[in-house]
C-alpha positions as CSV (number, residue, x, y, z in Angstrom):
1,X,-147.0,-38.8,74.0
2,X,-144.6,-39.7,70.9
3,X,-142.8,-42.9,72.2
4,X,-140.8,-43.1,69.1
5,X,-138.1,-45.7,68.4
6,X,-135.1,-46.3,71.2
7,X,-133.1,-48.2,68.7
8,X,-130.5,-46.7,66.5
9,X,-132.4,-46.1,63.3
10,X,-130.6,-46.8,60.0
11,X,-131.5,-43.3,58.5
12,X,-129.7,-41.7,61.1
13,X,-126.0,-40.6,60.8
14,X,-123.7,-42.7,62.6
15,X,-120.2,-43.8,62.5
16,X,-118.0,-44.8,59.7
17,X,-119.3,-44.5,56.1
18,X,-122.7,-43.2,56.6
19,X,-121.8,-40.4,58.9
20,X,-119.2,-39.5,56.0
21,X,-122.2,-39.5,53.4
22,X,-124.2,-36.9,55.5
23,X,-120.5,-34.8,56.5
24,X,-120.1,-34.8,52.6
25,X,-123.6,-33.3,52.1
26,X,-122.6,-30.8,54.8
27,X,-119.6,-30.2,53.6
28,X,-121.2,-29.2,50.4
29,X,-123.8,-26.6,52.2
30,X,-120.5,-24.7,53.7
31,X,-118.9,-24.2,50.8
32,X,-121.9,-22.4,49.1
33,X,-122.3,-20.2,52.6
34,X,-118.7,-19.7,53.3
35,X,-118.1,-16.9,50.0
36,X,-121.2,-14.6,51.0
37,X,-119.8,-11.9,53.2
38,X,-122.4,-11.9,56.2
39,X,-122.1,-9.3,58.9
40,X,-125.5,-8.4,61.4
41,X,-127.4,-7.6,58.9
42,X,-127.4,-6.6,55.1
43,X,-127.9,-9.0,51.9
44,X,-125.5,-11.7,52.7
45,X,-127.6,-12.9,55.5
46,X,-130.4,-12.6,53.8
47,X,-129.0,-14.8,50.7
48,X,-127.5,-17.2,53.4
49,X,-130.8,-18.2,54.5
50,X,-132.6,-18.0,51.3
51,X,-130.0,-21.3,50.6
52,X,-131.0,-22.7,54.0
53,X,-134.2,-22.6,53.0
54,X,-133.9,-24.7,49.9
55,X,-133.4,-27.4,52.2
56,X,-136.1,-26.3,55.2
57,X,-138.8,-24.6,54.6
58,X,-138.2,-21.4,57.5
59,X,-139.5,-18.6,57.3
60,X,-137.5,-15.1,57.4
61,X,-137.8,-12.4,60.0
62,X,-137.4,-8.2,58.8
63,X,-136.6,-5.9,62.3
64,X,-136.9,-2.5,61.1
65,X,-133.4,0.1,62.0
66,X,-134.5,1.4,65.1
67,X,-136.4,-1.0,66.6
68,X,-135.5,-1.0,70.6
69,X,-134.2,-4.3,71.7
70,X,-134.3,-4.4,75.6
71,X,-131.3,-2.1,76.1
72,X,-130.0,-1.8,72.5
73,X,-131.8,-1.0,69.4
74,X,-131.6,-2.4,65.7
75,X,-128.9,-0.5,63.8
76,X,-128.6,0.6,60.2
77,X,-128.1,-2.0,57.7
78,X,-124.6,-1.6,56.4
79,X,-123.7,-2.7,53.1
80,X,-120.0,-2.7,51.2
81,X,-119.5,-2.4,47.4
82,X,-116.4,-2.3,46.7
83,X,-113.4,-1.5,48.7
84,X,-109.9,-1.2,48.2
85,X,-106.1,0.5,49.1
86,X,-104.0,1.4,46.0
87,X,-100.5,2.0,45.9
88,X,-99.0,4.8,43.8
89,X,-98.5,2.5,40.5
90,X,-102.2,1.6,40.6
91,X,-101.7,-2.1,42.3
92,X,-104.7,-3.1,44.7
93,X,-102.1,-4.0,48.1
94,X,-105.6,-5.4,49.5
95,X,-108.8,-5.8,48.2
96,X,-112.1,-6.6,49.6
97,X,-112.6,-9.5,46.1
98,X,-109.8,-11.6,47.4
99,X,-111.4,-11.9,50.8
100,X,-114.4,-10.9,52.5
101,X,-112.2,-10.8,55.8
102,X,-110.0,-7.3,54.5
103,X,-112.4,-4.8,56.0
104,X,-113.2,-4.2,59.3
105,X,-117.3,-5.0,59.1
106,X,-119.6,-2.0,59.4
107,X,-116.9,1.0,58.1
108,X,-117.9,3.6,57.2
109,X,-117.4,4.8,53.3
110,X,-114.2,6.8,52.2
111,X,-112.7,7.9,49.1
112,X,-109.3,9.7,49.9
113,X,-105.5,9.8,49.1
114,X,-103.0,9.7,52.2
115,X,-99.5,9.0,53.0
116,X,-98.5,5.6,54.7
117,X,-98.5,6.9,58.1
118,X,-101.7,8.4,57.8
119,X,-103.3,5.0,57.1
120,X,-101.0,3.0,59.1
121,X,-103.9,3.3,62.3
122,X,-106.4,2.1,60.5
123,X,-104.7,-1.3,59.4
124,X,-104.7,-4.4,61.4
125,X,-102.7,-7.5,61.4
126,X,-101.5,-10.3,63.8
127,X,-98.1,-10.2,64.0
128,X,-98.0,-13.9,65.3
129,X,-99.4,-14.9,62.4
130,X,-98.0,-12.9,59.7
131,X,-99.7,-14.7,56.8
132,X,-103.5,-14.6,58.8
133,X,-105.7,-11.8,58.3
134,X,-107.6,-11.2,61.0
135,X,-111.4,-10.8,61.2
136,X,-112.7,-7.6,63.2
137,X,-116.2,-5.7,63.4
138,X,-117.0,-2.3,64.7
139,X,-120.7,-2.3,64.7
140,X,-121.5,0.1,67.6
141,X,-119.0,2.9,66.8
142,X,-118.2,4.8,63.5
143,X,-115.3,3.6,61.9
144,X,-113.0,2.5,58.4
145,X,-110.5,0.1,58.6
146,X,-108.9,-2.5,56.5
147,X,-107.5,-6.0,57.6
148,X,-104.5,-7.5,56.0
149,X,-101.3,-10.0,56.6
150,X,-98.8,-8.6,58.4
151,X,-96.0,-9.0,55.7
152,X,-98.4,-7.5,53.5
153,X,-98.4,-4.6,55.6
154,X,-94.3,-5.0,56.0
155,X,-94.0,-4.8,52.5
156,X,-95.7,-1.5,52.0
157,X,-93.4,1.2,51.1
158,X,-93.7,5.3,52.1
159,X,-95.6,6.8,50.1
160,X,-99.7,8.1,49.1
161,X,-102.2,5.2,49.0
162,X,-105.4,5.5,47.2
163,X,-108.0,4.2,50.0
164,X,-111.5,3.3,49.0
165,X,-114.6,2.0,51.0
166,X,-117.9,2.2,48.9
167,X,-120.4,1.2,51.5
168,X,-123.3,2.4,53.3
169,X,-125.4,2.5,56.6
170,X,-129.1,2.8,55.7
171,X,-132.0,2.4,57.5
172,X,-132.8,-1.5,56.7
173,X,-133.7,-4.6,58.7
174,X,-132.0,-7.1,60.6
175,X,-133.2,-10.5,59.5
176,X,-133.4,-13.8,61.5
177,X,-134.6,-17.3,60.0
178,X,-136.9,-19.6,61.8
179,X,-138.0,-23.3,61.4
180,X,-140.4,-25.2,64.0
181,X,-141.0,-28.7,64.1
182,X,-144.4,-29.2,65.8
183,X,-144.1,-32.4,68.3
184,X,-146.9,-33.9,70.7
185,X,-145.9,-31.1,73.2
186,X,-146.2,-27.7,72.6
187,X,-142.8,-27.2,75.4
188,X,-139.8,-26.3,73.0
189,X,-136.2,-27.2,72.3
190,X,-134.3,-24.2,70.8
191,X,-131.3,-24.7,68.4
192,X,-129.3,-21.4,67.9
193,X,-126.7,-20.9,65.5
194,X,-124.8,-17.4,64.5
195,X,-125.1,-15.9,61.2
196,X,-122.9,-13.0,61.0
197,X,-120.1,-14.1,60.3
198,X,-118.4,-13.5,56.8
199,X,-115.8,-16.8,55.2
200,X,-115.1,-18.5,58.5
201,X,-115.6,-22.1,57.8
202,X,-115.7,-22.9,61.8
203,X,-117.0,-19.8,63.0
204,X,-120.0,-20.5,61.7
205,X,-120.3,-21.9,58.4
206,X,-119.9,-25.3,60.1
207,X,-122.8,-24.4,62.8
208,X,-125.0,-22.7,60.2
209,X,-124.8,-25.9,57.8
210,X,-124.9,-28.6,60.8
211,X,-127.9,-27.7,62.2
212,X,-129.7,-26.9,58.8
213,X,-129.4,-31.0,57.9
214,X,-130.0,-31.6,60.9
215,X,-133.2,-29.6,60.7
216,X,-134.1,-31.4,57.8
217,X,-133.8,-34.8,59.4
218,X,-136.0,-33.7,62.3
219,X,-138.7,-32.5,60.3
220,X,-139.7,-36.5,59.2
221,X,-139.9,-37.6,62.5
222,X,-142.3,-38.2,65.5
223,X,-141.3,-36.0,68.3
224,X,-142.1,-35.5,71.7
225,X,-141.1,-32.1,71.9
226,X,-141.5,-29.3,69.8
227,X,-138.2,-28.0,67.7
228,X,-137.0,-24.3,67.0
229,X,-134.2,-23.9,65.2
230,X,-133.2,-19.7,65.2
231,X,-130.1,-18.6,62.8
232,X,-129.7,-14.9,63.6
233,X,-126.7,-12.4,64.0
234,X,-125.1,-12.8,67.2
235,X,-126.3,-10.9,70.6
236,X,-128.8,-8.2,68.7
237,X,-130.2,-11.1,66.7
238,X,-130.8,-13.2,70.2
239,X,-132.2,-10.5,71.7
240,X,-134.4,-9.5,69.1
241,X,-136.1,-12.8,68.6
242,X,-136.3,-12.7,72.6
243,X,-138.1,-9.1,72.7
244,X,-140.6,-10.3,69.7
245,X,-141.6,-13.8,70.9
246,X,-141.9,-13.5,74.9
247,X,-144.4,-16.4,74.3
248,X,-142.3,-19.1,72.3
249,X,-139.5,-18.1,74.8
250,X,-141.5,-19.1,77.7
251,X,-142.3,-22.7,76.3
252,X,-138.6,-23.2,76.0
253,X,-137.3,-26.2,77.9
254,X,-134.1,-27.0,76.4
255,X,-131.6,-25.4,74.1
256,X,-128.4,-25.2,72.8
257,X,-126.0,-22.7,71.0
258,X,-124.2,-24.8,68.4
259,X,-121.3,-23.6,66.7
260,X,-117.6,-24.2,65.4
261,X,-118.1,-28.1,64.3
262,X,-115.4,-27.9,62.1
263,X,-112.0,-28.2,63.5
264,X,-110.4,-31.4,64.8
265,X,-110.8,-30.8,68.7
266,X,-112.8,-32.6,71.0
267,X,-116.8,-31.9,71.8
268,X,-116.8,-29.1,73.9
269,X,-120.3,-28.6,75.9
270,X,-120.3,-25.5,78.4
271,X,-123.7,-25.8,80.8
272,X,-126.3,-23.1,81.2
273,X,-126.2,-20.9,84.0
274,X,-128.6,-23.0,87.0
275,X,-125.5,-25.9,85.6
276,X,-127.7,-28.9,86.6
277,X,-130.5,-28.7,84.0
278,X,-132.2,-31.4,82.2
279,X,-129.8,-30.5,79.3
280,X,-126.7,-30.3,81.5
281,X,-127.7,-33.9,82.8
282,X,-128.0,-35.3,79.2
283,X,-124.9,-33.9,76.7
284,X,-122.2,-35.1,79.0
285,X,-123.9,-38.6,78.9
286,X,-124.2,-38.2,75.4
287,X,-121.1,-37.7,74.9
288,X,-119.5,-40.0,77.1
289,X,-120.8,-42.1,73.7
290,X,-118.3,-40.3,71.1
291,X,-115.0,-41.5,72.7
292,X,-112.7,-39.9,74.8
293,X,-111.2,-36.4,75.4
294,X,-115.2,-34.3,75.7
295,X,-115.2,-31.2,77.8
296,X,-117.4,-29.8,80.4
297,X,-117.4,-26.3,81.0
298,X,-119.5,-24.2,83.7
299,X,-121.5,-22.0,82.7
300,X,-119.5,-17.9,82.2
301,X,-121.0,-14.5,81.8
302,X,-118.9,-14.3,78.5
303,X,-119.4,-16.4,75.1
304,X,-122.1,-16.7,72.4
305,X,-125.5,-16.4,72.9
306,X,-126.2,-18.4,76.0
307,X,-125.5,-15.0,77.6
308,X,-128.3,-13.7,76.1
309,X,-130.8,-17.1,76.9
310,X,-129.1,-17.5,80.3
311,X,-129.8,-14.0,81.4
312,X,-131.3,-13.4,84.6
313,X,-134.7,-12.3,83.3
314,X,-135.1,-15.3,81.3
315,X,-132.4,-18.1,82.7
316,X,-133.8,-20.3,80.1
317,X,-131.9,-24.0,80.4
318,X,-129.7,-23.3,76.9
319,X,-126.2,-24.8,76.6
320,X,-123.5,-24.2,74.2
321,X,-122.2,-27.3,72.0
322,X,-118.9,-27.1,70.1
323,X,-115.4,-28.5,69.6
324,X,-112.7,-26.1,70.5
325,X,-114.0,-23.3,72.0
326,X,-113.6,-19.7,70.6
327,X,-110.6,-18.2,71.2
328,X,-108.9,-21.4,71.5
329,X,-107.5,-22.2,68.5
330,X,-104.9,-20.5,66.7
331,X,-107.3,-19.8,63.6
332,X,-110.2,-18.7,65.3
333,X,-111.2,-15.4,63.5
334,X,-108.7,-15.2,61.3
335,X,-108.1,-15.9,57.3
336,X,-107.2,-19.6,58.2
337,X,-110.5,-20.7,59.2
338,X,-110.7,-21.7,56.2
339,X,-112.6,-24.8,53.8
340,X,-109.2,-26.3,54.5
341,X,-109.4,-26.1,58.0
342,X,-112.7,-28.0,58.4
343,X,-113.3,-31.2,56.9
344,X,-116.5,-33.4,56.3
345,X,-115.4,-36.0,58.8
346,X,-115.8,-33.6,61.7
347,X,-119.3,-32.5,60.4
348,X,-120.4,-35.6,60.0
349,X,-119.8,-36.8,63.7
350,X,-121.1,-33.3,65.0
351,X,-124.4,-34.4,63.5
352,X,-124.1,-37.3,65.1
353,X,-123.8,-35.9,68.5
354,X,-126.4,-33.9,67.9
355,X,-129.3,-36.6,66.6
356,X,-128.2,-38.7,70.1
357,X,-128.8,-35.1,72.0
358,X,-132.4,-35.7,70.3
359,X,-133.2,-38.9,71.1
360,X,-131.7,-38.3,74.4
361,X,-133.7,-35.3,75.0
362,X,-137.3,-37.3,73.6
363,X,-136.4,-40.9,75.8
364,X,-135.0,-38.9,79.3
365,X,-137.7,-38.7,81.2
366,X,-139.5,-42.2,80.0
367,X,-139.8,-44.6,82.5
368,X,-140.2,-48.2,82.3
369,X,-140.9,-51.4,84.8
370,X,-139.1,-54.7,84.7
371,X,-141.5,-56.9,83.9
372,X,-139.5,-59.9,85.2
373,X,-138.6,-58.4,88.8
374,X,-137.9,-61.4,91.1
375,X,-134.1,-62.5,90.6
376,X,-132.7,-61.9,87.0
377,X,-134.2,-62.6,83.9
378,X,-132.6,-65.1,81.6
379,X,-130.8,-63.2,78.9
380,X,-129.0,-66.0,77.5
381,X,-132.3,-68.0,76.0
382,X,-133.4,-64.4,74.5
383,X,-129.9,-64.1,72.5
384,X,-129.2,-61.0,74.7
385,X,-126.1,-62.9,76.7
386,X,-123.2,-64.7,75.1
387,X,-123.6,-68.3,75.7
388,X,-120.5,-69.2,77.2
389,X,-119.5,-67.2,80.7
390,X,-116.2,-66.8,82.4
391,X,-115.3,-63.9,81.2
392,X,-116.1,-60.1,81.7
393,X,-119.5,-57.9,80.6
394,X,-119.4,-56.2,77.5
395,X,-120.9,-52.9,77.6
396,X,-124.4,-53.8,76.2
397,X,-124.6,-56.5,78.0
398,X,-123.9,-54.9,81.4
399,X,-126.3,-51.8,80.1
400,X,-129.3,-54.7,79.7
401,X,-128.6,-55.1,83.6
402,X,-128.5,-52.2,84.8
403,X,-131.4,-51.0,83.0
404,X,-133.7,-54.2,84.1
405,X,-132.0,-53.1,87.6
406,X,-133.3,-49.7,87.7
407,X,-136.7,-50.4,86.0
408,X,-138.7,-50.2,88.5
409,X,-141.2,-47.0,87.9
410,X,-138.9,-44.8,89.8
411,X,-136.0,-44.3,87.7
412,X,-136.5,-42.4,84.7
413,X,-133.8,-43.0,81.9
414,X,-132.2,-40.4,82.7
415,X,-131.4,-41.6,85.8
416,X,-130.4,-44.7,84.9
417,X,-127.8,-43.4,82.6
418,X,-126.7,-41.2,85.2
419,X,-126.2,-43.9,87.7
420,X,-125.1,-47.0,85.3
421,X,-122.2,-44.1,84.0
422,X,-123.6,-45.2,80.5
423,X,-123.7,-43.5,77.3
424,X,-127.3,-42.4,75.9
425,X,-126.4,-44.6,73.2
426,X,-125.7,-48.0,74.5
427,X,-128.4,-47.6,77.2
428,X,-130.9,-46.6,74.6
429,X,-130.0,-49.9,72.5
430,X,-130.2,-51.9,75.7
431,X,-134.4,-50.8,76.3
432,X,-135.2,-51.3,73.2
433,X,-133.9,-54.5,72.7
434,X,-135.6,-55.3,76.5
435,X,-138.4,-53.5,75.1
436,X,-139.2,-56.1,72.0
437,X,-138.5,-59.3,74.0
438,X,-141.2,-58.2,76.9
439,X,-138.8,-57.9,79.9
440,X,-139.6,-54.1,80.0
441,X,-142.9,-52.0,79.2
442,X,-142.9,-48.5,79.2
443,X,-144.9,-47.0,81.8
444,X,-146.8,-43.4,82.9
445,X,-147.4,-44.0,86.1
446,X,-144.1,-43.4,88.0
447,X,-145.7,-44.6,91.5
448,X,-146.3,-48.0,89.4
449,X,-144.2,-51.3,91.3
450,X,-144.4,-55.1,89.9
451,X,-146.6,-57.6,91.0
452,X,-145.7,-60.3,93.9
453,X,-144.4,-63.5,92.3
């Protein structure tokens, strides 16, 4: 078994500068995905992975229209040309150039002339916002729409409208992207992130770009456990990689839905559906690490793709890891989650998170055996206690106690974060600096106990 290293490693992303130079890079990655107008399947996911790739080398998935999918079946590939809603003086009022978010994803084509009222039906806006254009789909049923501002829409007079849609529904593929990191164990983590989204920078530019990096950092290191990352369309991508791969979804231990890392909220984590997983135990310790203000949600039947993972024929232990949740911020799905919206700072930590959700994940279950038992160790001539007392612990220092405390074969380090109350990240610190001075060894045998004095 991979021990690998339990002390913060300086290639990692952390804090401060560093973790701004890696939410820079990031940063970078979702401005090139954010103008490529994505939807469940056609040639902007396609080209979004093809510029993942140039960072990992995964490999691309082709599900042929048609192909059943447990209950559903892969649709026709839809793609949009051009489309556009004239007034009667030849000015575009919307246009599908200015932003990938004006049509309702999967219409169908039309080329027509109507009156206002005619076409009011088929526009939608959000009132609340009137500046926001809102982002819809209507993949399952045949329909034409257009999305715009609602003062746009105010400001349209009576009158005929030139309405065009040049698109198509073909018989195509769905496509889904893959990368796996081998480790000493063929058991798997998954790491899912949504692709089908067209220019919103939270919803999922942020996930998509995130957990590419991070897939890129992963792939230099020694790992217990084996990696798959998975960037498909949301729910018929899920369920088609979960109908072709009944094998690789079998060796799945862990797993995580990862999206929205943009915004300025708080890490959000919502637990799979059994809610006391290994994975459950581990990201609310993790982030305990990041500062105050996390959330913890239980597990619901509604959400991203931990539906899909979490359902009753496969109740694989996948989580979902994000800031705000969906539907909880005013921009969500709309024209405002935008580049602006996001910022490098917030993808920067995300990564973060999620390299301590590693290590977290590959030290968990180690165990490890005081090898100084009788009465406590002396810290102070190892430089792990301050040399002059009377005052308080400071965390470290109280996590070096607890974990010689707990080292006794029995606890795994899971356990001992769950029962010190510490972060992954100071505990983690704490045995490896134990670790290098000899006071703890890392053991196999959880039955093993010290020697007498």
């Amino acid at each position: 078994m991979s021990t690998g290293n339990l002390v913060r490693d300086d290639s990692k992303p952390a804090e401060g500068e560093q973790a701004g130079g890696w939410g820079r890079e990031i940063y970078a990655l979702t401005e090139r995905l954010f103008p490529l107008h994505r939807s469940i399947t056609g040639d902007g996911v396609r080209r979004t992975l093809q510029i993942m790739g140039e960072y990992v080398p995964l490999s691309i998935s082709e599900v042929p229209t048609g192909t059943p999918v447990f209950d559903w079946e892969i649709p026709k590939e839809w793609t949009v040309r051009e489309a556009f809603i004239s007034d009667s003086h030849g000015r575009h009022v919307v246009d599908l150039r200015n932003n990938n978010l004006h049509i309702v994803g999967y219409s169908m084509p039309i080329r027509a002339t109507m009156p206002l009222q005619e076409l009011l039906p088929h526009l939608h806006t959000l009132p609340d916002r009137p500046e926001s254009i809102p982002y819809l789909n209507s993949y399952w049923k045949e329909y034409w729409g257009f999305c715009l501002s609602h003062n746009t829409k105010l400001g349209m007079a009576s009158g005929d409208y030139d309405v065009v849609i040049d698109s198509s529904l073909e018989d195509g593929h769905l496509s889904y992207g893959e990368y796996l990191i081998p480790g000493d164990s063929s058991e798997e983590v998954l790491l899912f992130s949504h692709t089908c989204h067209p220019s919103l920078g939270n919803d999922n530019c942020s996930g998509l770009a995130v957990t590419t990096v991070l897939a890129r950092l992963l792939a230099s290191r020694s790992l217990r456990y084996s990696y798959r990352f998975l960037w498909a369309p949301s729910t018929i991508g899920s369920l088609a990689w979960l109908s072709r791969n009944p094998e690789a979804a079998s060796r799945v231990r862990h797993g995580l839905v990862l999206t929205g890392f943009g915004d300025p909220g708080a890490f959000t984590y919502k637990q799979s559906r059994s809610g006391d997983a290994l994975i459950d135990r581990v990201v609310p310790l993790v982030l305990d690490g990041f500062g105050p203000g996390s959330r913890i949600e239980p597990f619901s039947v509604y959400g991203y793709d931990e539906r899909q993972f979490c359902s009753p024929g496969f109740n694989l232990a996948v989580g979902r890891l994000s800031r705000t949740p969906y539907g909880q911020y005013p921009q969500y799905h709309t024209s405002d989650d935008n580049l602006t919206f996001i910022s490098p700072r917030q993808l920067g930590e995300a990564l973060a998170v999620l390299v301590e959700i590693v290590d977290a994940l590959e030290c968990s279950e180690r165990r490890y055996l005081n090898t100084s038992p009788y009465g406590e160790p002396r810290l102070g001539k190892r430089g792990l206690f301050r040399p002059i007392g009377g005052s308080g612990l400071s965390r470290l220092e109280e996590a070096r106690l607890w974990a010689l405390n707990l080292a006794d074969g029995g606890h795994s380090v899971l356990d001992m974060a769950g029962r010190s109350r510490m972060d992954f990240r100071t505990l983690r610190t704490a045995i490896g600096e134990l670790t290098a001075c000899g006071l703890l060894r890392e053991i196999a045998d959880a039955d093993a106990s010290p020697s007498p004095p």
